[in-house]
C-alpha positions as CSV (number, residue, x, y, z in Angstrom):
1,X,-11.4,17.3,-6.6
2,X,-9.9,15.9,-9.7
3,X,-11.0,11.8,-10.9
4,X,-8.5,8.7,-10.0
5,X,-6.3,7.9,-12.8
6,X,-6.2,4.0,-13.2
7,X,-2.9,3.1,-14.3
8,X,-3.6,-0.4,-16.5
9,X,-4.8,-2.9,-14.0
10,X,-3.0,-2.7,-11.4
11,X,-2.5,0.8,-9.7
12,X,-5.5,3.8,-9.0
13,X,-3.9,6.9,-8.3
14,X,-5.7,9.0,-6.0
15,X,-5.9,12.8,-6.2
16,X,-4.9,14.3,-3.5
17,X,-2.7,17.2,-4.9
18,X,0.3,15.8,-2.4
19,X,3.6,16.3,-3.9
20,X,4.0,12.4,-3.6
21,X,1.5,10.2,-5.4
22,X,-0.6,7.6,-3.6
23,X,-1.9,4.6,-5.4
24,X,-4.6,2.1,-4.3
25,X,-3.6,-1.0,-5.6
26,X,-3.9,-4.9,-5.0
27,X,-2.1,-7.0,-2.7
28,X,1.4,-8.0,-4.7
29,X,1.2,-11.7,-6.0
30,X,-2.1,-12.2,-4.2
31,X,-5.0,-13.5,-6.1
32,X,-6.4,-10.2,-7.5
33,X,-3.1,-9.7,-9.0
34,X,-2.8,-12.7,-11.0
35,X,-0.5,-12.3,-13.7
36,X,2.1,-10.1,-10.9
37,X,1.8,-6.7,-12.4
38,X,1.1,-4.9,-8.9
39,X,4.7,-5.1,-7.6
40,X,6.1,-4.2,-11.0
41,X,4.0,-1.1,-10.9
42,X,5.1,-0.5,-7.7
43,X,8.7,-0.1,-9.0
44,X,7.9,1.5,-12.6
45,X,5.7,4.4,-10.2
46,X,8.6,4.9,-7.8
47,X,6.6,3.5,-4.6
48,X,8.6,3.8,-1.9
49,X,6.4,3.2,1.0
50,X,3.2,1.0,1.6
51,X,0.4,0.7,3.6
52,X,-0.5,-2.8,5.2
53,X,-3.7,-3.2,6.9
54,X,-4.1,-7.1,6.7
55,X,-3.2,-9.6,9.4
56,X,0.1,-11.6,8.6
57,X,-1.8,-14.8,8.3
58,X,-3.6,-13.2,5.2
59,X,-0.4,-11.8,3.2
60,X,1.4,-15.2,4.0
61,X,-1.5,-17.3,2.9
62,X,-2.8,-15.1,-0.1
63,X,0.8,-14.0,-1.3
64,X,2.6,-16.8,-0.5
65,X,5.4,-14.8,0.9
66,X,5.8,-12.3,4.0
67,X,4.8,-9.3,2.4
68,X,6.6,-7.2,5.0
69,X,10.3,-8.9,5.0
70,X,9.8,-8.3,1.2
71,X,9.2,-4.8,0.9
72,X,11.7,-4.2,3.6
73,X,14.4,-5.8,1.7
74,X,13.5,-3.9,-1.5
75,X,13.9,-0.5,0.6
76,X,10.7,0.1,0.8
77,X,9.2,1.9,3.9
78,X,6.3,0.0,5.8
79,X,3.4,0.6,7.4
80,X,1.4,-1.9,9.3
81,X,-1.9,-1.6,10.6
82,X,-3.5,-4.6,10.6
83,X,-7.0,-5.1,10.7
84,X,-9.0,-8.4,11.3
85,X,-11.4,-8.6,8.2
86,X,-14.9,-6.9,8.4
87,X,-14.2,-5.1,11.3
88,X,-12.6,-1.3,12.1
89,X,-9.2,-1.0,13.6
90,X,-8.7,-2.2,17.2
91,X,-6.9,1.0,18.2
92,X,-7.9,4.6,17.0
93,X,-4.4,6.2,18.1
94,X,-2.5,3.6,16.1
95,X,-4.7,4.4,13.0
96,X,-4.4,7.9,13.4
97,X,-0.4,7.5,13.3
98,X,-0.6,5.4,10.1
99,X,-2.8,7.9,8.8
100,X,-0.7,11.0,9.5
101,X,2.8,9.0,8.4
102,X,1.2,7.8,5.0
103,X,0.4,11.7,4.5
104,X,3.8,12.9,5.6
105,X,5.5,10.2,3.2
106,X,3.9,11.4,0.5
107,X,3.8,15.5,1.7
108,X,7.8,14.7,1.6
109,X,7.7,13.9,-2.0
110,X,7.4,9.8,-1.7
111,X,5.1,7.9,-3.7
112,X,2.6,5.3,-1.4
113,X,0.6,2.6,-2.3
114,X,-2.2,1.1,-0.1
């Protein structure tokens, strides 16, 4: 399998030879991403859809916005699985659907970041 490519400090991608790309990134204007490069690189990469896996109470406190409402309104596609913090997802089905529409969005030819 080929390496990650980091892309600055914002965006990893990750190889999976998809014809999308998927990116590991951190949150958008949260505190790892303090001079608000992520969401930037979201749009200069083409991202189109996102994985969220916090609880709204962390993206509203940590980005100071609702990270969902925003990504909607910029067209992106969302999806939401949150987890609580140090723990594995409450529902196995659920995460198995996130996991097989984040690999379909990016078979498709969409770019993802998680």
């Amino acid at each position: 399998m080929p390496e990650s490519n980091t892309l600055g400090n914002t965006l990893t991608e990750l190889p999976f030879d998809l014809t999308g790309r998927i990116f590991r990134s951190p949150m958008p204007f949260g505190p790892y991403d303090w001079q608000n490069e992520v969401w930037p690189a979201y749009q200069e990469n083409d991202v189109s859809a996102v994985v969220v896996l916090i609880e709204p109470q962390e993206y509203l406190v940590h980005a100071r916005r609702d990270l969902l409402a925003f990504y909607h309104s910029a067209g992106l596609d969302v999806i939401h699985l949150p987890i609580p913090d140090f723990r594995i997802p409450p529902d196995v089905n659920a995460l198995e659907d996130a996991i097989a529409a984040a690999i379909e969005h990016a078979q498709a030819g969409g770019n993802l970041a998680a």
